[in-house]
N, C-alpha and C positions, 0 to 999 in steps of 0.2 A: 536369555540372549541379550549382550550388551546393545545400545542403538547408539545411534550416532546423533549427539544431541542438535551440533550442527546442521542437520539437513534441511534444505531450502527448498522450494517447490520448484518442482518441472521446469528448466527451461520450455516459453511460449514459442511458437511457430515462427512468430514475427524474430523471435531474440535466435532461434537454431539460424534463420533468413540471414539476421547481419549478420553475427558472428561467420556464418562459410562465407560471405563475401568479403568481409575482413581478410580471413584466411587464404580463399582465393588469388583478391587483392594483393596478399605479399607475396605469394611464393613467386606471382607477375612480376613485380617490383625486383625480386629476387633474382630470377632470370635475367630482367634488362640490366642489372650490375652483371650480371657473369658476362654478358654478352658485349655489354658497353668498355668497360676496360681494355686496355692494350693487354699484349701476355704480358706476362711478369709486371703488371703494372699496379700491383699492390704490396704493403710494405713484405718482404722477405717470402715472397707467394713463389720467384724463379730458385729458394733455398730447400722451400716445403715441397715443390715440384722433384724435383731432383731427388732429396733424399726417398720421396717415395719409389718412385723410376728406378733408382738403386736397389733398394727394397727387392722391389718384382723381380730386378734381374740376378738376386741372389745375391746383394755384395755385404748383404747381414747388418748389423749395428752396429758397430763399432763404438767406444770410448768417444765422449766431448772430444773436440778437437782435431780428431784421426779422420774424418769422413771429409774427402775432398769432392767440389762438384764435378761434376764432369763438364769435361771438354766441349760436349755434346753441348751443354746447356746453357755454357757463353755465346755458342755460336749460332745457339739459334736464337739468341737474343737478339745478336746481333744481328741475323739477319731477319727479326722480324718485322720492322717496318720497310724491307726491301721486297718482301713478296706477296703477291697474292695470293691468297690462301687456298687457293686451288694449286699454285705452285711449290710450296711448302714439302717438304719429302715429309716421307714415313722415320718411324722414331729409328726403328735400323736402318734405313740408308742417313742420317743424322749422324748417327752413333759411328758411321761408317767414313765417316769423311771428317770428323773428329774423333779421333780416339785420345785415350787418355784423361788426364785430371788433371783440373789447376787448384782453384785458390780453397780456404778451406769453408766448407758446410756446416755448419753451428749446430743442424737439427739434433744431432743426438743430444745434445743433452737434456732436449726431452725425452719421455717414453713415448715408444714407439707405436701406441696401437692406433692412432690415427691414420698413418704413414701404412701399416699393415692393412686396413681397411683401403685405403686406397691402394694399394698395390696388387689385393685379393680383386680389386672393382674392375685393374689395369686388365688383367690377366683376364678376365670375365672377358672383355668388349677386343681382345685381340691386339695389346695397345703395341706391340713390335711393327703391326702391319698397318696403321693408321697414323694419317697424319700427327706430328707431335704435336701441333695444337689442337689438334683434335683431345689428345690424352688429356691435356690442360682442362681443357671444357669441360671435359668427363668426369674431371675431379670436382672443378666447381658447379656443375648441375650434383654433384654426390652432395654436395656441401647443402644446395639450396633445399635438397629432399631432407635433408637432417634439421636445418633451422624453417623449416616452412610451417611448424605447428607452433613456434613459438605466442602469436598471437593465442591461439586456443589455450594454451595455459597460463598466460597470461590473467586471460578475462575469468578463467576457472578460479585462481587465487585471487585476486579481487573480487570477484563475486560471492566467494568463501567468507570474506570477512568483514566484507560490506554486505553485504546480504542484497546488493542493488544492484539490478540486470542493467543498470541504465550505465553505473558507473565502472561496471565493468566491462561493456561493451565500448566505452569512450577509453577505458586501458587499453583497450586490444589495438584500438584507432592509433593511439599515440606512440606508439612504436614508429608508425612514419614521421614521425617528429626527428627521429634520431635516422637518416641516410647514413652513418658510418656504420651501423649495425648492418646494413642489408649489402654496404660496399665492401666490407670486410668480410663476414658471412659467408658471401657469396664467393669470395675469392678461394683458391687453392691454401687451405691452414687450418694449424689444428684448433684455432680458435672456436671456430664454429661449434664442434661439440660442447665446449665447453660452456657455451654462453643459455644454449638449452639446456642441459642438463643443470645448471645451474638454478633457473626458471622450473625444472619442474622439482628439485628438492625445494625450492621455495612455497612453491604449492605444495608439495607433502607435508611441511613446516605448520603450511597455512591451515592445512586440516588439522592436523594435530594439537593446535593450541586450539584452535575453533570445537575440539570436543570428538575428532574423531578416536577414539583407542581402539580399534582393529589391529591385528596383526598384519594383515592383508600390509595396510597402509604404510606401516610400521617396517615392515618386511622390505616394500618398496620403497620407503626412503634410506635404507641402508643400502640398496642395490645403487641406487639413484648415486648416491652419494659416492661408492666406489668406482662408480663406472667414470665419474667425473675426475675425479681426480686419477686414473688412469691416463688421461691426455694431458694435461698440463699441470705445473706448478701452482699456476692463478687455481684452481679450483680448488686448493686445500684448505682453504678459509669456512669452507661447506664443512668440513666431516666436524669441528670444534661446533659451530653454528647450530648443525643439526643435534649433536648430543645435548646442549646446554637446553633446545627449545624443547626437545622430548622429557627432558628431566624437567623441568621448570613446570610445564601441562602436568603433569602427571601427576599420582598420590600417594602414599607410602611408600612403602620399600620397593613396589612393582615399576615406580620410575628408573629407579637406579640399572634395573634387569633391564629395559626397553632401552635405557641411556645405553648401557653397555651392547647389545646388538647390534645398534646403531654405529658405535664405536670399534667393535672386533668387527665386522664383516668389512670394513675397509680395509682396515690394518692387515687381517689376511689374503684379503681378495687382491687388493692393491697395491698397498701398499711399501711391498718389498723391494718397485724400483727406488722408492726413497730414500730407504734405511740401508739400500744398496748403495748408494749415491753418500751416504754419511757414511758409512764403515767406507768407503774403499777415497773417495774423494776428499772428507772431512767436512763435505757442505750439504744442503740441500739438494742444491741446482750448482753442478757445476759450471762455470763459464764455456761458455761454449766458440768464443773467437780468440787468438792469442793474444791480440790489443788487450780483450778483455782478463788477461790472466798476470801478463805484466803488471808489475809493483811499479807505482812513480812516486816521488815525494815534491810535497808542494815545495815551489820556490822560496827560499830564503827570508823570510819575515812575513809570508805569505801564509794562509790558512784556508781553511773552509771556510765559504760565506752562506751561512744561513739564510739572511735573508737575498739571497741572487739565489740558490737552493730551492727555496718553497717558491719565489717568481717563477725560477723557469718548471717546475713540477706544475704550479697551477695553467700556467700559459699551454703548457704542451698538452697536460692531460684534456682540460676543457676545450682546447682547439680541435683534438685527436678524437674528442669521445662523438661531438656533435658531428662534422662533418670537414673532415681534413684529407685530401685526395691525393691519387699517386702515390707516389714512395712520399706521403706527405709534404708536397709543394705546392700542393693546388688548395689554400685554404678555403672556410668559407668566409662571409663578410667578419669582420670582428664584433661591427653591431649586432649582429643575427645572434651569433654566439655569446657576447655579453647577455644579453635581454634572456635569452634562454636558462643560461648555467644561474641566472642570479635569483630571477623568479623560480626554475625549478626548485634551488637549494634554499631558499630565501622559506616561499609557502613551507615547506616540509619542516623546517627549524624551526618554524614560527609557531605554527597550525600543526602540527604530528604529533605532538607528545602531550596532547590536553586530552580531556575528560574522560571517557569512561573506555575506552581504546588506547590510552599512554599505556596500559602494561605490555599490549599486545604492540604496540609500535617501538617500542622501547627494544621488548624481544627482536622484531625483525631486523632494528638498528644492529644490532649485534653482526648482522656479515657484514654491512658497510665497512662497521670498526673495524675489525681484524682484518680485513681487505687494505683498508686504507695504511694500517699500521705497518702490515706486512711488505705494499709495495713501498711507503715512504723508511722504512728500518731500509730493504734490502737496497734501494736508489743511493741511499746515505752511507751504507758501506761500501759500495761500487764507488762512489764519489771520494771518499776516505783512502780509497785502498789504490785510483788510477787519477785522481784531479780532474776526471771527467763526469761531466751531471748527464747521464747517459739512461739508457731502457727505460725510456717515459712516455706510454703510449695510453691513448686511452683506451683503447680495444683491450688492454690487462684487467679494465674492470668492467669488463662486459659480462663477466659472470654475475654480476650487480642487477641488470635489469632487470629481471623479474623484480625482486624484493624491490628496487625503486617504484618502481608501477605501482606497487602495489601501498610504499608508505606515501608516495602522493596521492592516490586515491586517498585514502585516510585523511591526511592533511588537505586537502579541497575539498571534503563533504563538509569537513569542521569549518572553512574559512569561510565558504559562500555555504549559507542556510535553508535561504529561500529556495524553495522547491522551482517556482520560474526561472530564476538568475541559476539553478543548477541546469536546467534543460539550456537556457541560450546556451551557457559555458561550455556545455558538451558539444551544441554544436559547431560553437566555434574551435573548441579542440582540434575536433575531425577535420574540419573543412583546414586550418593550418597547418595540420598534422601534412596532409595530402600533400597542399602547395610544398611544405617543406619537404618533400619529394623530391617534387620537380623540379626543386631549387637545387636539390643536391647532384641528379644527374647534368642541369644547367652546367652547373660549378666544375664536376669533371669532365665533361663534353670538352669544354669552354678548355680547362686544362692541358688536358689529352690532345684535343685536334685543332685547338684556334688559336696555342699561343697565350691561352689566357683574357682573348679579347673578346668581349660581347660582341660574338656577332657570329652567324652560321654561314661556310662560305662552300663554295665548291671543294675546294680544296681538302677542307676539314671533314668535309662527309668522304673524301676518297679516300682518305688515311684512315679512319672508322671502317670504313668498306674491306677495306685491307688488311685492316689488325683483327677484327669476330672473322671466327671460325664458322660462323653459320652464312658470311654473305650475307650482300645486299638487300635481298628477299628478304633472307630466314630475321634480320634483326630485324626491316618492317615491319614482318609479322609480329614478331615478339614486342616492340615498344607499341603497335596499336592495341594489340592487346590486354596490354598492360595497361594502358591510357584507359581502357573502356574500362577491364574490372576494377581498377581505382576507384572511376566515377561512378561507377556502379555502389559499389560498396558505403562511398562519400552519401550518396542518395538516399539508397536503404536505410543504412546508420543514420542518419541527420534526421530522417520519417520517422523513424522509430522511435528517436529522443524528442520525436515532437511530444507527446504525451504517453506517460508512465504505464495506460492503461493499455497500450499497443505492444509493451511487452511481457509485463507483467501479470502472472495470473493470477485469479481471485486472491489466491489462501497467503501469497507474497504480499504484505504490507509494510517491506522495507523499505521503501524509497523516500519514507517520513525521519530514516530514523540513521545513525552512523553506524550500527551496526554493534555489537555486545562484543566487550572484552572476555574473552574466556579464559586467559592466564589465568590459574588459582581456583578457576569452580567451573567447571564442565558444563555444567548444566544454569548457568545463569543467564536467562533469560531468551534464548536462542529459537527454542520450535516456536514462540509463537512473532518471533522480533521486536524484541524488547528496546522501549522510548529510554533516553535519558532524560531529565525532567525536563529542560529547556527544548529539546525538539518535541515533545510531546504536547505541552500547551502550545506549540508552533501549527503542529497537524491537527490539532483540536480545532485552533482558533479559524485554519484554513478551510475545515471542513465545514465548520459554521456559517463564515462567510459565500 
């Protein structure tokens, strides 16, 4: 019987403690954006709305560009900051008092199975005979039950490869670092799936180079990986990713069989909207707006400018990844966002790719790159083909976060050493992660009902009061909530990092060590957690003293 040379001891009682609070913690977080938001108040949430609505009521897929919204769905836009949501009609007396279709719906050009899931969920909860913002809701609590375990695998892939309950429970934390994850997430889009399923082929990745060879495993990173790219374009950067890491781990001829499973079970399971989309359209992703399908040619001595090109790609993606609200009007500070985007990318380029874990960081670098490649090639043809520097969001590489979490863990075990300076660091992660929270909902609060002015007024809470679907109650309940299991989580996490020995069991003596590259030898150094020479005489010296 093959073993899995990988395996780590028991998560401790203390470490099962944080981690559900952690978990807890977000899907709280997760709730208060679904419930904070105006409707339609996320980027293209009243386009993902609608097509699913359509969906349920039978009006099928249609071709890119064919699928108009309905009438219905302008006009309760429109009238949604004019009503109390007690007065709000049901989606058929809506649909009843608008009929017909105006401008055009972009969603088809992606595939539909997101849009099917919520339409199956409509149809479950009676959605003809409940309030439309109620439908709304329904989708984005769908969404929040889909990204709520993101934390738990998160800190399972880190833990993986660090072999260190400590620095994978400070991953799981820093996810509240990034509020555009849980603003977006949470909103009505097919995003969502994409950005889990993403995280957990990254974890399957993460066992696999780590020495798992199971089929079991195996099996499910092939599932993982078609199911992903079933919802979106963004997630196709996973199925090259996953085959290259399966073949690279691996040993003779039997890589290339596991490489290829991995590779045929998308290609038939999934696949076939794509190749539909190239035989019948000539492209991947058809454009899915007519602005977007027009041909223009630049003015007369005029070209593409490169460098205004990569400005405005870095300005939108780093504004859009961290914490940019609304249909993106509501930024966050640009100091916040500087300090963040340059230390996150800064440690990881610096500190990622050294000692005895470069092969294994290197591997993971590989969906970045083809991520990064894929959205800056297809940005630069749009730009070539319309004169417009367009579809630049950073929610496109939200399928990234896991595999980020996980090459910064790497790169901060390597940059800070000392086993003390790693406990503070953690806990000041946490405790920042958190605030940068509360900063985020601050940021759209402030957005959404004040005008943009620091300051909470009457005013602002009655247009909040009046946009959630759940009333004045139901949000108190849900943001105290939230507040508590934050602090909750902030408390336990932070106790736990106090000392190694609170989570850690006996037979785990990783927390000395950054954790064994296993690209190229399965079995080097793993069951017992094996020192590189410099942390070794580190934890020698420490224990001495």
């Amino acid at each position: 019987m093959r073993t899995d040379p990988g395996t780590t001891v028991r998560p401790s009682r203390r470490e099962r403690l944080s981690i559900t609070a952690i978990v807890l913690a977000f899907v709280a977080v997760l709730v208060v954006w679904a419930s904070l938001q105006p409707l339609f108040g996320s980027p293209d949430e009243i386009a993902h709305w609608d097509a699913a609505v359509q969906l349920a009521m039978g009006h099928g897929w249609p071709d890119p560009a064919h699928l108009k919204l309905l009438a219905a769905t302008r006009a309760g836009q429109a009238e949604g900051l004019g009503y109390l949501q007690v007065d709000r009609p049901t989606l058929e007396a809506l649909i009843a008092s608008a009929p017909g279709n105006g401008s055009t719906n972009q969603m088809t050009q992606h595939p539909p199975t997101w849009y099917a899931m919520a339409a199956g969920m409509l149809h479950l909860i009676g959605y003809m005979q409940l309030r439309w913002d109620v439908d709304l809701y329904a989708m984005r609590l769908m969404n929040v039950a889909i990204l709520g375990t993101l934390p738990l695998v998160v800190w399972a892939a880190v833990r993986r490869v660090t072999r260190s309950p400590r620095t994978a429970l400070v991953a799981a934390a820093s996810l509240f670092l990034i509020p555009q994850v849980g603003f977006i997430g949470s909103s009505a889009t097919n995003d969502t799936p994409v950005i889990i399923l993403g995280a957990v082929v990254v974890w399957l990745v993460c066992r696999v180079i780590t020495g798992d060879r199971g089929w079991v495993t195996l099996v499910a990173l092939a599932i993982a990986t078609a199911a992903a790219v079933s919802f979106k374009a963004t997630a196709l950067p996973l199925v090259p990713f996953a085959v290259v890491a399966v073949i690279v781990a691996g040993h003779g001829r039997g890589r290339w069989i596991r490489g290829a499973v991995v590779l045929v079970v998308p290609v038939l399971a999934t696949s076939w909207w794509w190749v539909r989309n190239v035989l019948v359209f000539h492209t991947l992703q058809p454009a899915g707006l007519p602005q977007s399908i027009r041909t223009l040619e630049f003015a007369p001595g005029e070209g593409p400018d490169v460098g205004g090109f990569a400005n405005t790609e870095w300005n939108r993606v780093i504004n859009s990844f961290w914490g940019q609200y609304g249909l993106l009007q509501y930024p966050s500070s640009p100091i916040v966002i500087a300090t963040l985007s340059v230390v996150a990318i800064g440690v990881v380029l610096v500190w990622g790719f050294r000692g005895r874990t470069r092969r294994t960081a290197w591997l993971l670098a590989l969906l970045p790159i083809l991520t990064l490649v894929a959205g800056l090639q297809n940005n630069w043809s749009t730009y070539l083909r319309t004169t417009t520097i367009g579809g630049i969001q950073g929610r496109y590489y939200f399928v990234l976060v896991g595999v980020l979490a996980v090459l910064s863990a790497i790169a901060w075990r390597r940059f800070v050493r000392a086993e003390d300076d790693r406990r503070r660091l953690g806990r000041t992660v946490v405790v920042v992660a958190a605030l940068m929270t509360l900063y985020g909902w601050s940021v759209a609060y402030r957005g959404y009902y004040e005008g943009f002015h620091l300051k909470v007024t009457g005013t602002g809470l009655r247009l909040l009061a009046g946009q959630t679907p759940i009333g004045t109650v139901g949000f108190g309940l849900v943001a105290a909530t939230a507040l508590l299991l934050l602090a909750v989580a902030v408390a336990v996490t932070v106790s736990a990092l106090r000392s190694p020995t609170r989570i850690e069991g006996r037979a785990d003596r990783s927390e000395g060590h950054d954790g064994a590259d296993m690209v190229g030898d399965p079995h080097e150094g793993l069951t017992n957690g094996a020192l590189d020479h410099d942390d070794a005489r580190t934890e020698t010296a420490r224990r001495h003293a």
